[in-house]
C-alpha positions in Angstrom: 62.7 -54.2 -88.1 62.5 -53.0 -84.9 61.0 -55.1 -82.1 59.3 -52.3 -79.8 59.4 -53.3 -75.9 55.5 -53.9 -76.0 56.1 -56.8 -78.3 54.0 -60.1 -76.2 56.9 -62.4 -75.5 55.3 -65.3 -77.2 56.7 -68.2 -79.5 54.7 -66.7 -82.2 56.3 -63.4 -82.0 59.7 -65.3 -81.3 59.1 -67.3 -84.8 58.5 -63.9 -86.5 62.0 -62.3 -86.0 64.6 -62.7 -88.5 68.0 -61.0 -87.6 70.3 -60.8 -84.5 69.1 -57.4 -83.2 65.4 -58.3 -83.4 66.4 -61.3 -81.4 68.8 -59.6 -79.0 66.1 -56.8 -78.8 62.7 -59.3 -77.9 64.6 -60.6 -74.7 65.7 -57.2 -73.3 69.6 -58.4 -74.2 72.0 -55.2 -74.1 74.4 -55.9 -77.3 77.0 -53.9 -78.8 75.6 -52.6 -82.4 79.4 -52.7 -84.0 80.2 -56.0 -82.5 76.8 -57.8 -83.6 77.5 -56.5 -86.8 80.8 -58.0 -87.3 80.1 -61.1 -86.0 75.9 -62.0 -86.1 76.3 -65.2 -88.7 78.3 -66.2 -85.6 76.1 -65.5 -82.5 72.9 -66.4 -85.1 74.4 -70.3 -85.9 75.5 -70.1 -82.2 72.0 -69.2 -81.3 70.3 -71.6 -83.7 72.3 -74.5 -82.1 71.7 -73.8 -78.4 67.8 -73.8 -79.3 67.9 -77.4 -80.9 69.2 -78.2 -77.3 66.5 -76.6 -75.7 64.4 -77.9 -77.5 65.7 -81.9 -77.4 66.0 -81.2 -73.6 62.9 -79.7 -72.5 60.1 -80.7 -75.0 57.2 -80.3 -72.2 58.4 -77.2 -70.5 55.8 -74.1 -70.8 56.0 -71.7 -73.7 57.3 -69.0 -71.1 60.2 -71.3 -69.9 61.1 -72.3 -73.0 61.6 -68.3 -74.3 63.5 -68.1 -70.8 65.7 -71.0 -72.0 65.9 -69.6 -75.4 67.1 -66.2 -73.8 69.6 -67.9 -71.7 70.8 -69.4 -75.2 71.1 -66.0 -77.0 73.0 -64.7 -74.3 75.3 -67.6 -74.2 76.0 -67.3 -78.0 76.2 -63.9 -77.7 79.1 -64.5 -74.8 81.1 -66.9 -76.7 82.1 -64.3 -79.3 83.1 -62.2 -77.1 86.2 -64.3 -75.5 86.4 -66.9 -78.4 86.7 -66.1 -82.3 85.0 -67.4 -85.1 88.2 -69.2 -86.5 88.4 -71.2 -82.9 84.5 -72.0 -82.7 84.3 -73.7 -86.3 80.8 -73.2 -86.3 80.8 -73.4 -90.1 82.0 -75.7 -92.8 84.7 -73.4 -94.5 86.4 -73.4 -90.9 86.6 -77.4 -90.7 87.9 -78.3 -93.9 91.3 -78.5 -94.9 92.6 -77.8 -97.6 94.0 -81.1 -99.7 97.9 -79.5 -100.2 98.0 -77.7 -97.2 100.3 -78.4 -94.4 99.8 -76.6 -91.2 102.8 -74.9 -89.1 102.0 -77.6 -85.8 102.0 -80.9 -88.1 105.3 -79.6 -89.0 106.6 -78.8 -86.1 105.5 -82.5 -84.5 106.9 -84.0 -87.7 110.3 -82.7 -87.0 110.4 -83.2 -82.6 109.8 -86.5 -83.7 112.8 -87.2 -85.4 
């Protein structure tokens, strides 16, 4: 879906996108196609967690500053990608665990300047 520029910038319209471009495309955000596609779980879960934010820290604000603040917050997550990588964010779970048998390359190094 394509969200044409006439689209009100209301909540309701806000609630009714679904994917990365729709959302990058509501708040007028310029995005690189080949880059959202290689990493929107990333700027999406990003995204998702900046609004919770928003939305602890400004529960009275008006519905046009809150899609203001929610446009800031897409173009933060949107940002982060670009001079972080997914591996280093650990937005998600299979970056956070560890493997049970697996020894990483700096807990070996530490073990052995330590003796």
């Amino acid at each position: 879906m394509t969200v044409p520029e006439t689209t009100p910038k209301t909540l309701t319209a806000f609630q009714k996108l679904s994917d990365a471009e729709e959302y990058l495309q509501f708040f007028n955000i310029e995005y690189d196609r080949d880059f959202v596609n290689i990493n929107r779980l990333h700027i999406l879960k990003q995204f998702s967690l900046l609004i919770k934010e928003v939305d602890k820290a400004f529960p009275d604000v008006s519905e046009s500053e809150k899609l203001e603040k929610y446009s800031l917050a897409l173009e933060e997550a949107y940002q982060v990608f670009l001079t972080s990588s997914p591996l280093k964010t650990k937005l998600f779970k299979v970056f956070q665990s560890k493997p049970k048998n697996f020894i990483s390359l700096d807990e070996l190094t530490k073990k052995t300047e330590g003796k």
